[in-house]
C-alpha positions as CSV (number, residue, x, y, z in Angstrom):
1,X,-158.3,6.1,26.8
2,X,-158.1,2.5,25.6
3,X,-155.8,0.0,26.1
4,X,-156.3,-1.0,22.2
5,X,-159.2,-0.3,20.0
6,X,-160.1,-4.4,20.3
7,X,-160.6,-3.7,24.1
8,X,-163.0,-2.7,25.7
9,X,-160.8,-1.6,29.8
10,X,-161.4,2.0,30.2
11,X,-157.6,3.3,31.2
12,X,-158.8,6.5,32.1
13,X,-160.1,9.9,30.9
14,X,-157.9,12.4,28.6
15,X,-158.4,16.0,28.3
16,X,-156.8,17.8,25.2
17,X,-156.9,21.0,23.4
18,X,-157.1,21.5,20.1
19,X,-153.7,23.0,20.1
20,X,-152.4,20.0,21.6
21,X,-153.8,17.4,18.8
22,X,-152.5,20.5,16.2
23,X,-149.2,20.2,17.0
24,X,-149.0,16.2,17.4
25,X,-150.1,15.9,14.2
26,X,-147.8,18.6,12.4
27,X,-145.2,16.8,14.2
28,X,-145.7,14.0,12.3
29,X,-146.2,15.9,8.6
30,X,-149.9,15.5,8.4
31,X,-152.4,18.4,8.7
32,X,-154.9,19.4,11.1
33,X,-158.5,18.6,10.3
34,X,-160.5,20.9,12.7
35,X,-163.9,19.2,12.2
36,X,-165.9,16.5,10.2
37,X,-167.0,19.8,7.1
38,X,-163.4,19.8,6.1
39,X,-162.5,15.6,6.3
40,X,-162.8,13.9,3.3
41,X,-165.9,11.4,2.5
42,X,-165.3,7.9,4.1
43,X,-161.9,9.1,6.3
44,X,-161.7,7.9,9.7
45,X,-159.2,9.4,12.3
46,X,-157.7,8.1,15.5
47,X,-155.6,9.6,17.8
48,X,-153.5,7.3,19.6
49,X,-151.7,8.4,22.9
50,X,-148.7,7.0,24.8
51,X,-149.3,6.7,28.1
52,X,-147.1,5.8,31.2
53,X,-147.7,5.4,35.1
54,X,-147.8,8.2,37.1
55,X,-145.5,8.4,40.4
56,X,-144.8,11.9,40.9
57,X,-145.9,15.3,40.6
58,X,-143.1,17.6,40.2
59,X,-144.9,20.8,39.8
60,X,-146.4,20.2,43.8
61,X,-142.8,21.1,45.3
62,X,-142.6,23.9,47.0
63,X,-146.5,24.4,47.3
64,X,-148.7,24.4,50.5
65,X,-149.3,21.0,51.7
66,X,-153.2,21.8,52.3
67,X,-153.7,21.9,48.6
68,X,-151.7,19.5,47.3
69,X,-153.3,16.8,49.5
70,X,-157.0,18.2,48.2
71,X,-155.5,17.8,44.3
72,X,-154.2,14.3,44.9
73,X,-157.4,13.0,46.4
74,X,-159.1,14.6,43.8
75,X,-156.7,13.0,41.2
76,X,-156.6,9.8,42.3
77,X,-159.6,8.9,44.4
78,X,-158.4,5.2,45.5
79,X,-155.1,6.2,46.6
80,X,-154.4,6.3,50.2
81,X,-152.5,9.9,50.9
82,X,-150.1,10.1,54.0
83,X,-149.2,13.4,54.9
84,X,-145.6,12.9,56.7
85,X,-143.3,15.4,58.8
86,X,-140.3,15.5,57.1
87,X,-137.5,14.1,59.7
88,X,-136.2,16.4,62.3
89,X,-132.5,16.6,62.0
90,X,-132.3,17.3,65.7
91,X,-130.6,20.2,68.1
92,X,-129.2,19.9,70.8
93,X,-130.0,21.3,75.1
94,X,-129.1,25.0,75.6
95,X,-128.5,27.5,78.6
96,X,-128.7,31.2,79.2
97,X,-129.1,31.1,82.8
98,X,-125.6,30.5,84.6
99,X,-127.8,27.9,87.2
100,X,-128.4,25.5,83.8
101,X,-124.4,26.5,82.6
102,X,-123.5,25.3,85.4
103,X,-125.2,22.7,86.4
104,X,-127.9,21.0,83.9
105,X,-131.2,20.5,83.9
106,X,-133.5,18.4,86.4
107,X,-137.3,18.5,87.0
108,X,-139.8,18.8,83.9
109,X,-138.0,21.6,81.2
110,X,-134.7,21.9,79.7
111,X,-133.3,25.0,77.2
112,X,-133.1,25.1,73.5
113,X,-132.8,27.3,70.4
114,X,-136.3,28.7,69.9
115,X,-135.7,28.2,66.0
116,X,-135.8,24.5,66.7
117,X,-139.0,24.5,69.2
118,X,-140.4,26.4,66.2
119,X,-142.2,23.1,65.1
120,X,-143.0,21.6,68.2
121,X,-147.0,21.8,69.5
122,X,-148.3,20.5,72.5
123,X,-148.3,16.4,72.6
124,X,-145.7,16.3,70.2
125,X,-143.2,14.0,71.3
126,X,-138.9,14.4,71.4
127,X,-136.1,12.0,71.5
128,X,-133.8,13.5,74.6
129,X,-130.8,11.1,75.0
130,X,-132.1,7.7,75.3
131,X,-135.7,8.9,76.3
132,X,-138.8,10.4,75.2
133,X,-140.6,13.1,76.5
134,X,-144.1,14.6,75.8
135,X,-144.4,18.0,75.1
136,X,-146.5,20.0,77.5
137,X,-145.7,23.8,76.5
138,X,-142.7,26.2,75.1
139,X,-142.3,29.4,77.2
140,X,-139.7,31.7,78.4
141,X,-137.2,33.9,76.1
142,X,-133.4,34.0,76.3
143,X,-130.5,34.4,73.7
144,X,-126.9,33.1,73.8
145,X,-124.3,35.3,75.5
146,X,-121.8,34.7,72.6
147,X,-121.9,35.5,69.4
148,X,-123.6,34.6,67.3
149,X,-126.6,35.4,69.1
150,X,-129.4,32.6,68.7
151,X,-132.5,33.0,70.9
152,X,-133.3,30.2,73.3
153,X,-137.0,29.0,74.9
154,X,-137.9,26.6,77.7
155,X,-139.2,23.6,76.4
156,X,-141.5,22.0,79.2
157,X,-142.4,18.2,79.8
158,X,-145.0,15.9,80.8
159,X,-143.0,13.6,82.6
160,X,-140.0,14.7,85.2
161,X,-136.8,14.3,83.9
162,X,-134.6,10.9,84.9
163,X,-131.4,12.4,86.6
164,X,-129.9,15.2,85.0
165,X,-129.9,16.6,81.4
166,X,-126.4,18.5,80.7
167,X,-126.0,21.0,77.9
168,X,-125.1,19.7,74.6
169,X,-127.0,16.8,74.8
170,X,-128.7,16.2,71.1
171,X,-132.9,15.7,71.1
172,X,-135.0,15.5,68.0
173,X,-138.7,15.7,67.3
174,X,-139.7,12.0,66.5
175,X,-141.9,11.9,63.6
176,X,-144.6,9.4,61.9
177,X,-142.8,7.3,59.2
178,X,-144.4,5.8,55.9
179,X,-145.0,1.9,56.8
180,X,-142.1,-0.4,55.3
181,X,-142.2,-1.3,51.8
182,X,-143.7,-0.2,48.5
183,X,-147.2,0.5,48.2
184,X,-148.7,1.1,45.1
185,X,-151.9,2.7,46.4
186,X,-150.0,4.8,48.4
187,X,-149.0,8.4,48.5
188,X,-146.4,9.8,50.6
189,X,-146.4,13.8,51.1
190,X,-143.6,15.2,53.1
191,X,-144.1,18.7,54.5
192,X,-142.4,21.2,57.0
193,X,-144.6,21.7,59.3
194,X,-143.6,25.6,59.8
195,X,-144.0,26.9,56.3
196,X,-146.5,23.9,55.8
197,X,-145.0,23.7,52.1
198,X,-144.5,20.5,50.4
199,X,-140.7,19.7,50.5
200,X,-140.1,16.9,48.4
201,X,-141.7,15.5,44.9
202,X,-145.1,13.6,46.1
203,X,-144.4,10.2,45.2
204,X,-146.3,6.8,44.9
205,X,-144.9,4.0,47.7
């Protein structure tokens, strides 16, 4: 594809069926010449195409993150793709064990729903409160004594807690962000990181 048939800046490659010309050209009341045997003597034909930026692809919602990264890079080669954890929305600390009811947390763990630790992996790293914390490993099993019965994990630091850590109080997995501003050679792919699907539209910026 050409800007204009006077110039001579390559805007990219085009691939179309013949279908596709066939029905642009019916579209427009003329009909479909399928090769140079059935063109009149002398007649010249030229297909022009409208053309507009690309800063989405729809159709990669939904699908696993793997794949649309590989057809992206493949697509654009001088794009910069940045794979990005879609923001946790946060939990809160949880008890089974009347000890933590009671009294909180101290030392290196605290409780929460194992459906949140879900997407945690070692070296990950939480907002608890006001302070972060490294994760070192998830163990132990527990569920809520009321209904509606969630199950719970233990969800074990690097560093010791400072003080104590009461039930209720709200943590969230911090994730990498896209740097500030618009980038036009960027691509910014958000994913879960359970289901590894793509969650949102991939978008250029």
């Amino acid at each position: 594809l050409y800007k204009s048939a006077s110039e001579d800046d390559c805007l990219g490659k085009l691939l179309l069926t013949e279908e596709d010309v066939e029905m642009a050209m019916r579209a427009q009341g003329a009909s479909f010449l399928l090769d140079d045997e059935f063109s009149p003597p002398g007649v010249e034909a030229y297909l022009t195409v409208r053309t507009a930026e690309l800063m989405g692809w729809p159709s990669f919602k939904g699908q696993p993150a793997p794949d649309v990264q590989d057809d992206i890079e493949q697509a654009c080669p001088g794009k910069q793709i940045v794979m990005l954890e879609k923001a946790d929305q946060g939990s809160e600390v949880v008890s089974w064990e009347m000890v933590h009811v009671r009294n909180g947390y101290t030392g290196n763990f605290v409780g929460v729903y194992a459906e949140a630790a879900s997407k945690l992996r070692k070296g990950d790293t939480i907002q608890l409160g006001d302070t972060r914390y490294t994760v070192a490993r998830i163990h132990g099993q527990g569920s809520s004594k009321k209904p509606p019965v969630r199950q719970m994990t233990y969800l074990y630091f690097e560093e010791d807690i400072d003080g104590f850590v009461k039930n209720g109080m709200p943590w969230k997995k911090v994730t990498r962000v896209a740097g500030e501003g618009f980038n036009p050679d960027r691509v910014c792919v958000y994913y879960d990181v359970v289901t590894m699907k793509v969650l949102e539209i991939p978008c250029i910026g």
